[in-house]
N, C-alpha and C positions, 0 to 999 in steps of 0.2 A: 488580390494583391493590389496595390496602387497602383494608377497608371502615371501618376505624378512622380513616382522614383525615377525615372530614366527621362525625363523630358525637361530637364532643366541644359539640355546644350542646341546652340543657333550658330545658325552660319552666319548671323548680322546682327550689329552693337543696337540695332533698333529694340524695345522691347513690347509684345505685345503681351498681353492677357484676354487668355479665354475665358472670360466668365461663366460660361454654360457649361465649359468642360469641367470647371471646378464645381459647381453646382453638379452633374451629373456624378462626379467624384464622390462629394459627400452626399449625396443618397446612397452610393455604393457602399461606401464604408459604415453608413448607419445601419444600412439592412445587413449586412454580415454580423453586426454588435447582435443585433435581434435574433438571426438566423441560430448563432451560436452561443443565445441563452436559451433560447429554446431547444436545443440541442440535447441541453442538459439532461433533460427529461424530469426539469423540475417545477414547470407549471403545467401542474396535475389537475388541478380545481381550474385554473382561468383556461385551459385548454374544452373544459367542458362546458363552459358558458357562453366561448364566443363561439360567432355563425363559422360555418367553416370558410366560407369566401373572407372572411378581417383575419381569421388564423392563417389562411393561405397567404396572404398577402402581406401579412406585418409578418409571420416568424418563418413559414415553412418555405416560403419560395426566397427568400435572403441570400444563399447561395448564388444566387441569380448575381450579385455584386458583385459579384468576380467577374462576369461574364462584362457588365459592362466597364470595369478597369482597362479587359482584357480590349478590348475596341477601343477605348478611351488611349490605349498604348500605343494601339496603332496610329492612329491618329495624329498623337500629337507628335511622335517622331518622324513621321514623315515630313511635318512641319519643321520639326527642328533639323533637319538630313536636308530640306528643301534644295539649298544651294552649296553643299558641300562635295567638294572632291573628295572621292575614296580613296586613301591609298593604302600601303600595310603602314605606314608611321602613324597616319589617321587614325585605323581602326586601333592600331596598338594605343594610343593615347586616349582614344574615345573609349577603349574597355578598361585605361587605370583609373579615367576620372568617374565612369560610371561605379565599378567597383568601390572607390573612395567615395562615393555618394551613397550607395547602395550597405555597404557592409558594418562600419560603426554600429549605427542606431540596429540594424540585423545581430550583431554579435552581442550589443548591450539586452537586446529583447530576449534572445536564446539565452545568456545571463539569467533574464529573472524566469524566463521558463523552467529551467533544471530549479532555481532557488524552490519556486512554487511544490517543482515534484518531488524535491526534498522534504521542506516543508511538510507535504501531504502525505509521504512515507512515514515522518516520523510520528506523527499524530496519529496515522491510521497502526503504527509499531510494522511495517511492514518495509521488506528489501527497497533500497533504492534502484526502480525501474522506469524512465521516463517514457510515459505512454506504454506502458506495460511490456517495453525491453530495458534488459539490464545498460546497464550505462559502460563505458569503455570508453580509452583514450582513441582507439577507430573512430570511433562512430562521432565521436566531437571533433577530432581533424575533417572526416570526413562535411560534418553539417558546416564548418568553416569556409571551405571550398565549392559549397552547392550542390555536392557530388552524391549526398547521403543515401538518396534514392538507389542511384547507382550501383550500389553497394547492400544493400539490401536494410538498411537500416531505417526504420521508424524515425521520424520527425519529431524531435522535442516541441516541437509545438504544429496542430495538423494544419495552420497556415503556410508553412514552411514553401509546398509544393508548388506554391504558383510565384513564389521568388526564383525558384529553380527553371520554371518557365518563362518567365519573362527576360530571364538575362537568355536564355536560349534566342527567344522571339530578335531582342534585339540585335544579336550578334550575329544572326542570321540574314537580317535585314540588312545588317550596315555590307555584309558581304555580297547578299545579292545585289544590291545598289552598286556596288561597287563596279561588278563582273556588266553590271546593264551599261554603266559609263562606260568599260572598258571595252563593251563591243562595240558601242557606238563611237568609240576613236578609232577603232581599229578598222573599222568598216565603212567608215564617215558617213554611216546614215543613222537615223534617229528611229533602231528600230531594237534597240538593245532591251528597255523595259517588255517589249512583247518577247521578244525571244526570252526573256528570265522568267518573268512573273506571270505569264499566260499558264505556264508548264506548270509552275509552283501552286499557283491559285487550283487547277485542275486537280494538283494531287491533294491541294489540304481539302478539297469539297468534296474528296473520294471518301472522308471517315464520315460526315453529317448524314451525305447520303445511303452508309452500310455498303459502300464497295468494299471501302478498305476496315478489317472490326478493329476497336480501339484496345481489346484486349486487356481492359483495365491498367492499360500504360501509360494513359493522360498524366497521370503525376510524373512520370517517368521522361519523356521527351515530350519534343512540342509539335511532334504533327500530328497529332487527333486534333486539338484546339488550336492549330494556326491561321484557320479561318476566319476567325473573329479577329486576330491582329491585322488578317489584311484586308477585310471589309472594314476599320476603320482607314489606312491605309490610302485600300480606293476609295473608301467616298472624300479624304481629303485632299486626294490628286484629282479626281472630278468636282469640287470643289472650285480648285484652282486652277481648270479646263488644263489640266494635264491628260484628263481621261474623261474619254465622251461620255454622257451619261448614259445611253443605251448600254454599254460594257459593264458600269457598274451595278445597274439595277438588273441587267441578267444575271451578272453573278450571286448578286441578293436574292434573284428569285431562286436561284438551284440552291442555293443552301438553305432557305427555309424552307421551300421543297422539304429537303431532306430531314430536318427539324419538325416537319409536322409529321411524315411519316415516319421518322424514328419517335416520335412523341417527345419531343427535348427540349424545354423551354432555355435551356442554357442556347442551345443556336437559334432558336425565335430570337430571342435578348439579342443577342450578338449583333442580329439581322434589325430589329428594332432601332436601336441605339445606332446604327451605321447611319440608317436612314435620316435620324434624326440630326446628328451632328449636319448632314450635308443641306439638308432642307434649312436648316436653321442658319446655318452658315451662309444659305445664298439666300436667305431675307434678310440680312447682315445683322441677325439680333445675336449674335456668339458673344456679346459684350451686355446687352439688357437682359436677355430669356434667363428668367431663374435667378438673377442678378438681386437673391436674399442675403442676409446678414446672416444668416443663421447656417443656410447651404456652403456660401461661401466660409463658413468658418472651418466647417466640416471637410472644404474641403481642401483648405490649409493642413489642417492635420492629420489627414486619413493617411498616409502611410507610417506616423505614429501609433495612430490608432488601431490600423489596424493589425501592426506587429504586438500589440501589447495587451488589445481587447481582452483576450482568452484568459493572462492569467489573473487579470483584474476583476472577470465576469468570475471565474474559477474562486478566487478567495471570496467575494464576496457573495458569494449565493452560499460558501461553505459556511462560513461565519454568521451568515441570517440564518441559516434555518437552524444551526446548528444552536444561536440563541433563542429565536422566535418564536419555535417548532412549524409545523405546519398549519394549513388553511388557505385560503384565497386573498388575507387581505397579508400573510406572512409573502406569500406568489409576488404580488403586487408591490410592496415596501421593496423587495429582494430586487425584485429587477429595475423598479425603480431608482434605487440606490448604485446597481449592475451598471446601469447605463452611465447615470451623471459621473459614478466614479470611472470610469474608462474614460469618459472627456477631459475629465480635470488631468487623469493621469497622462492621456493623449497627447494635452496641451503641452504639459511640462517636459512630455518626454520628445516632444518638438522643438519646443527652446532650448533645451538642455542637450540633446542628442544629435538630433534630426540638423536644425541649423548650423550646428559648427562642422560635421559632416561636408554638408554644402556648399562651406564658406570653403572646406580644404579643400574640394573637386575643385573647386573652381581655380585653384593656383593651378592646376592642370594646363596648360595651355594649349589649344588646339593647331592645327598646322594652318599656316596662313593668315595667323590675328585672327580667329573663329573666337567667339567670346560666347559667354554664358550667355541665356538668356531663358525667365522662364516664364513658360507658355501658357 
């Protein structure tokens, strides 16, 4: 999922720009495009010519993109929560203008999801089943709310599950933040972030290391993969000597500990990418590193991108081969074609979708003159 959907609110009318973080962005969001044409299972012939280290790395490890969104979330929210008061009016406004940021361009994408599985029913003369369950008015109230999983219903589209996490991640976050402030008024000492988030980080490092089993519930709730929200998190409060580094890089080591002995490159990444944001942040290149035309465009639109990839990748791999027939240079044109058209269609459904979404959140008003601002 993006880690650009929820990180467009600040506590201050100053605006900065993370250029790395949007460069790391759109790597994330190119390798999921890849991840999920290769998915298909429909480069047959180019799967058997490249070395397996260029197959691993361009299509099979793509998945990997999420992982660093999922860091990339943490991160820039903490950034954006930097100096903000929690309270219940806060969090109640911080969750209608994320929501209104978040849901538009989510509802227009599940739109063309069902359109596609329609589509693909009728061509193929077979029941309309999205993702191979029947469709019902449950199960669309339900994907509306976030809640689909919950309920036992399949995802019109298999990106769905890490939208359903990330609003967990951060609604979570704005509450513990809250509860840390709250102790530290109430106690007047400034020990409320260790009393909250010491306990927390403990338990989310209990799923990497196999204390705690994930029980294929990752899609489901957000403590298997809360780890990676808050190793970006703490490396951006040790960043900004909120938190020593010795604290952040033990907990970096126990969680890829746990990642190399569970063998999980999803928390390698996690642990990679943490790293990187803070190192790179305290050689102040967060505005030069990666600072391409091409990354940074990517990474303007990667959560258009990557709500609309699949049924873009989906028609048009159906539509090539189904003209072209098969071979390596039909492979080649297919995904070819796969990719540029999910950009173009990326871009427009950013302009058209995504942006005026943004523009509404932002009538949102935060408590205290808190103004937009994005990261």
């Amino acid at each position: 999922m993006d880690a650009s959907v929820l990180s467009r609110t600040s506590t201050t009318k100053q605006k900065i720009h993370f250029n790395f973080v949007d460069s790391l962005r759109g790597i994330g969001a190119i390798w999921v495009v890849l991840y999920h044409i290769y998915a298909t299972k429909k480069l047959v012939e180019l799967s058997t010519i490249l070395p397996n280290w260029l197959e691993n790395i361009t299509f099979k490890w793509g998945s990997l993109g999420v992982a660093i969104f999922f860091v990339l979330s943490g991160f820039v929210i903490a950034h954006s929560l930097r100096k903000a008061t929690i309270s219940p009016l806060y969090v109640g406004r911080f969750s209608l203008r994320r929501l209104i940021r978040l849901s538009p361009p989510y509802y227009v994408a599940m739109i063309l999801a069902l359109g596609f599985a329609l589509f693909s029913s009728m061509v193929k003369n077979e029941a309309f089943a999205p993702m191979n369950q029947s469709f019902s008015t449950g199960r669309f109230i339900a994907h509306l709310f976030y809640v689909h999983e919950f309920f036992g219903f399949k995802p019109f589209d298999n990106i769905y599950w890490t939208l359903n996490l990330e609003i967990q991640f951060y609604l979570v976050f704005c509450a513990l933040l809250g509860l840390a402030q709250w102790l530290n008024k109430s106690s007047q000492k400034l020990w409320g972030r260790a009393i909250v988030f010491v306990p927390a980080a403990i338990f989310a490092a209990a799923y990497p290391l196999g204390v705690l089993p994930d029980n294929g519930n990752g899609a489901l709730f957000f403590f298997p993969l809360y780890y990676g929200f808050l190793l970006g998190i703490f490396a951006y409060w040790c960043w900004q000597d909120s938190l020593k580094s010795i604290y952040f890089y033990l907990y970096a080591a126990v969680v890829l500990a746990g990642g190399i002995m569970q063998s999980s490159g999803f928390t390698v990444t996690c642990v990679v990418v943490s790293i990187l944001l803070l190192e790179v942040g305290r050689a102040s290149k967060m505005q030069d590193l990666l600072n391409w035309k091409a990354l940074q465009f990517l990474g303007r639109i990667s959560y258009s991108l990557y709500l609309t990839h699949n049924v873009v990748v989906g028609t048009t791999l159906f539509l090539g081969f189904k003209l072209l027939g098969t071979g390596i240079v039909t492979e080649l044109i297919c995904m070819t074609v796969a990719v540029f058209a999910s950009l173009v269609f990326g871009t427009i459904f950013c302009e058209f979708v995504e942006k005026p979404a943004i523009k509404l959140s932002r009538k949102i008003k935060l408590v205290k003159g808190v103004e937009a601002m994005k990261a």
